[in-house]
C-alpha positions in Angstrom: -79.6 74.4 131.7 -75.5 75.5 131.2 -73.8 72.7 129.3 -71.5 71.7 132.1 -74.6 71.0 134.6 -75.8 68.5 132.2 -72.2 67.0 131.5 -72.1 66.7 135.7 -75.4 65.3 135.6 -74.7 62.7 132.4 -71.5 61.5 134.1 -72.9 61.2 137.6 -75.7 58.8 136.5 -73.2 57.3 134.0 -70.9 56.3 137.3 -74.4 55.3 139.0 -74.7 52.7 136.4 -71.3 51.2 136.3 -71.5 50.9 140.3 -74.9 49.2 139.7 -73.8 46.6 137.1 -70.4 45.8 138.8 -72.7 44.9 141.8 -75.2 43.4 139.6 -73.2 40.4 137.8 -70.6 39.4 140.8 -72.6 36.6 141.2 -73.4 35.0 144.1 -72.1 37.5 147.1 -72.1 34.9 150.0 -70.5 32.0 147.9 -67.1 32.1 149.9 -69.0 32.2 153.6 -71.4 29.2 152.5 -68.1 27.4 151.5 -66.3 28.3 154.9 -69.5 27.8 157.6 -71.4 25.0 155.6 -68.3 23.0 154.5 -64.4 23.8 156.0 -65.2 24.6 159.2 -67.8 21.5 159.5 -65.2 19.3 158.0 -62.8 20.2 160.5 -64.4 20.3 164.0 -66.6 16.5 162.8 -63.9 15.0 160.6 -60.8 17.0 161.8 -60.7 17.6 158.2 -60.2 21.3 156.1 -62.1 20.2 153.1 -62.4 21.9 150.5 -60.5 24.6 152.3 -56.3 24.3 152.3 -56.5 24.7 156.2 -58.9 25.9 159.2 -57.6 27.4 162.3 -60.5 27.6 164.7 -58.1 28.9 167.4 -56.7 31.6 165.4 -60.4 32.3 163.3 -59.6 31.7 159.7 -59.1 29.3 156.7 -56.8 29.1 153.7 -58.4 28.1 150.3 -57.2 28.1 146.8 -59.4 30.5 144.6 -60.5 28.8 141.5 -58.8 32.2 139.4 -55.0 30.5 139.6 -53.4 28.5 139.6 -51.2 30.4 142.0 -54.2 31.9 144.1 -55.3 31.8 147.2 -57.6 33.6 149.7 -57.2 33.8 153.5 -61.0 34.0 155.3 -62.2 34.6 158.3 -64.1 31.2 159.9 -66.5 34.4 161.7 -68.8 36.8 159.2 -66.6 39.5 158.2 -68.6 41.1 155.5 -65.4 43.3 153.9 -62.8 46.1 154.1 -65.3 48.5 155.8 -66.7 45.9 158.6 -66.3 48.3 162.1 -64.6 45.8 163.8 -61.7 45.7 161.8 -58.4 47.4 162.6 -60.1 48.4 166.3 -58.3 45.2 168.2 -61.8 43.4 167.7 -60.8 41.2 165.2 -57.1 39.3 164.1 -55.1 41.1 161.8 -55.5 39.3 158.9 -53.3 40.4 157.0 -50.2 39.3 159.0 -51.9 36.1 159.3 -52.3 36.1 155.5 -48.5 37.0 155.0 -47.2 34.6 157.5 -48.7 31.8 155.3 -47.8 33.0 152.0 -45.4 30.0 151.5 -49.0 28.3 149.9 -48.3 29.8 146.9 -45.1 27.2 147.0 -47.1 24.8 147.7 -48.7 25.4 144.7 -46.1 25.8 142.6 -44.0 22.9 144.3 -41.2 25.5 144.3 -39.8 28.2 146.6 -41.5 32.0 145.7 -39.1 34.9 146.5 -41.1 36.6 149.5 -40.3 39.8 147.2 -42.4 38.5 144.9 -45.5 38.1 147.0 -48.4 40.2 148.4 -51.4 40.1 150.3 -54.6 42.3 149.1 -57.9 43.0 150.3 -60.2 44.8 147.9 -63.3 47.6 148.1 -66.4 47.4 148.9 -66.9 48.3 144.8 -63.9 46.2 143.5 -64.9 43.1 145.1 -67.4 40.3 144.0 -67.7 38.8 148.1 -69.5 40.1 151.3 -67.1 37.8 153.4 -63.6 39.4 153.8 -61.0 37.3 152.2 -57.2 38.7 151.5 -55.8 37.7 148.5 -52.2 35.7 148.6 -50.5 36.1 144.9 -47.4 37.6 143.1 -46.9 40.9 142.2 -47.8 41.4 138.3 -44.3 41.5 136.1 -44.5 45.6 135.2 -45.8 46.3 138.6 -42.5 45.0 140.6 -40.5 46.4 138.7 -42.4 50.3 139.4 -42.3 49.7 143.1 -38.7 48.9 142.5 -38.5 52.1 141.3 -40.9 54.0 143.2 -40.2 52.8 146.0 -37.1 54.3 146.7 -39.0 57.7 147.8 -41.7 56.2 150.4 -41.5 56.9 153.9 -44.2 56.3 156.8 -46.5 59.1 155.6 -48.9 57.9 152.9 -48.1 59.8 149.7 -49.6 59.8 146.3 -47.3 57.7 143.9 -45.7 60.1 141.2 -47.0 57.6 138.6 -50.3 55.9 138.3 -50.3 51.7 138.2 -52.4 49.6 136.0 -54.2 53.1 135.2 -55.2 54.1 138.4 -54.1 56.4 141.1 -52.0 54.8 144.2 -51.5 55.7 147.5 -48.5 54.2 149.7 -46.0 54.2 152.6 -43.6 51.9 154.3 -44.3 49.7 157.8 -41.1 48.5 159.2 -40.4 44.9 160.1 -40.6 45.8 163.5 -43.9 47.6 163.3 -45.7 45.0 161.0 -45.2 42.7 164.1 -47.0 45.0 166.3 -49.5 47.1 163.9 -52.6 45.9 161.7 -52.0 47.2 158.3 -55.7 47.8 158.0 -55.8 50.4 161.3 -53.0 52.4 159.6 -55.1 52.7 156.4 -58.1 53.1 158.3 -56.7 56.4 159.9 -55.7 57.7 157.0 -59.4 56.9 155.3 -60.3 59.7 158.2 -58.1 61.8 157.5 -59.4 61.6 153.9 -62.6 62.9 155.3 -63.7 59.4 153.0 -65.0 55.6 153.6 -63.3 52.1 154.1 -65.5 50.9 152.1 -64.3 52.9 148.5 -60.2 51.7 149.6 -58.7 48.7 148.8 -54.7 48.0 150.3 -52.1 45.7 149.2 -48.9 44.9 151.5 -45.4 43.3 149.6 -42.1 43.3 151.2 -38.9 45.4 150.6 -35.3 44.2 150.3 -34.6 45.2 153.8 -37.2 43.5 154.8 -39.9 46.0 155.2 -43.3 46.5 154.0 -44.8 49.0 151.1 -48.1 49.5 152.1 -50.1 50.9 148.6 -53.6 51.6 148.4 -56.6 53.0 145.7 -59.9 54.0 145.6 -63.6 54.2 143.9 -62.6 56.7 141.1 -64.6 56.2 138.5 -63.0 58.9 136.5 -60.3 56.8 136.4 -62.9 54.0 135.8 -61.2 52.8 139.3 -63.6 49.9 141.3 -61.1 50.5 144.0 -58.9 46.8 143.8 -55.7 46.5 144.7 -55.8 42.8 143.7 -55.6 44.4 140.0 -51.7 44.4 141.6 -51.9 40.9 141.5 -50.7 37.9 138.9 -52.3 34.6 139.6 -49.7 33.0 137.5 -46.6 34.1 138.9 -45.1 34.8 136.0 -42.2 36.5 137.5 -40.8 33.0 138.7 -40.4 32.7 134.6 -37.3 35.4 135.0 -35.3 33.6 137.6 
């Protein structure tokens, strides 16, 4: 057997097991959805209470709740199953777009903080199938990290409304981005434009992640990543993401 063969076959099992054990030791996969069916959403239709969510919306299908990895955390989740990023029903009209529900409450972060967050700090995130520890959808509501802002600041500049590969990687892994204008993110579910260009990859929802943070005139970088494990990439866009908000310490 030719050297490279066994140097394909070494790193394809080698990629088999870190899929396996990332999978393995997320704990348990269903811990959000038994908190959201067997406690929020009881709470509030009996005792018109959200406990131990931030907030339930039966009308509009989701709940907000502060993710124990903060302080400045917190996860918008469906009050239906949603298993994740590659359910069918998402980004078809079947289901809210979560992820202008998620952005239109991002002022819980100040809540959190008990002081106003630039919006141009923020994101929302939803991760992979791979890069996620949850089989019930939940976007992620934090800051950008510090070094990251300051690359889209920079990167930026370039994007249009074609995805394009980012000219330099962030946090070590490959990137993927465009713009949405303010007009459009009223109209179009961030998750239906990556999901067309998942097709077009000839690929899976389930190996991409996506983030979404604002622009100074006020519209939206779309970036997204996927299962790489060259790049030892789980496919999380949430790696984007500081749960301490330390850019408010630069202000």
């Amino acid at each position: 057997m030719k050297r490279g063969t066994l140097f394909t076959i070494a790193g394809g099992l080698l990629c088999g097991l870190l899929v396996a054990g990332a999978l393995k030791w997320r704990g348990d996969p269903n811990a959000l959805w038994h908190i959201v069916s067997q406690q929020c959403v009881p709470d509030q239709q009996q005792q018109h209470k959200p406990d131990p969510c931030l907030a339930v919306d039966l009308d509009r299908g989701y709940t907000l709740y502060k993710d124990r990895n903060g302080p400045l955390h917190d996860l918008l989740i469906p009050v239906d199953k949603v298993t994740g990023i590659e359910d069918p029903a998402l980004g078809r009209q079947l289901l809210p777009h979560y992820f202008a529900q998620a952005w239109k409450h991002r002022a819980v972060l100040s809540d959190g903080l008990k002081k106003p967050i630039p919006d141009a700090f923020v994101s929302v995130a939803i991760n992979s199938r791979f890069g996620r520890s949850q089989n019930q959808l939940h976007v992620h509501i934090a800051c950008l990290r510090p070094e990251v802002f300051v690359a889209l600041s920079q990167q930026g500049k370039a994007l249009g409304e074609q995805w394009q590969v980012l000219p330099r990687p962030l946090m070590g892994h490959t990137y993927s981005a465009r713009t949405l204008s303010a007009a459009d993110a009223e109209l179009l579910d961030p998750m239906a434009l990556l999901h067309d260009y998942v097709e077009a990859q000839g690929s899976s929802m389930s190996h991409y992640s996506l983030l979404m943070t604002p622009r100074a005139d006020g519209s939206f970088v779309l970036l997204s990543t996927h299962l790489a494990l060259t790049e030892l990439n789980m496919g999380s866009a949430g790696e984007l993401q500081d749960y301490r908000c330390d850019l408010m310490t630069q202000l």
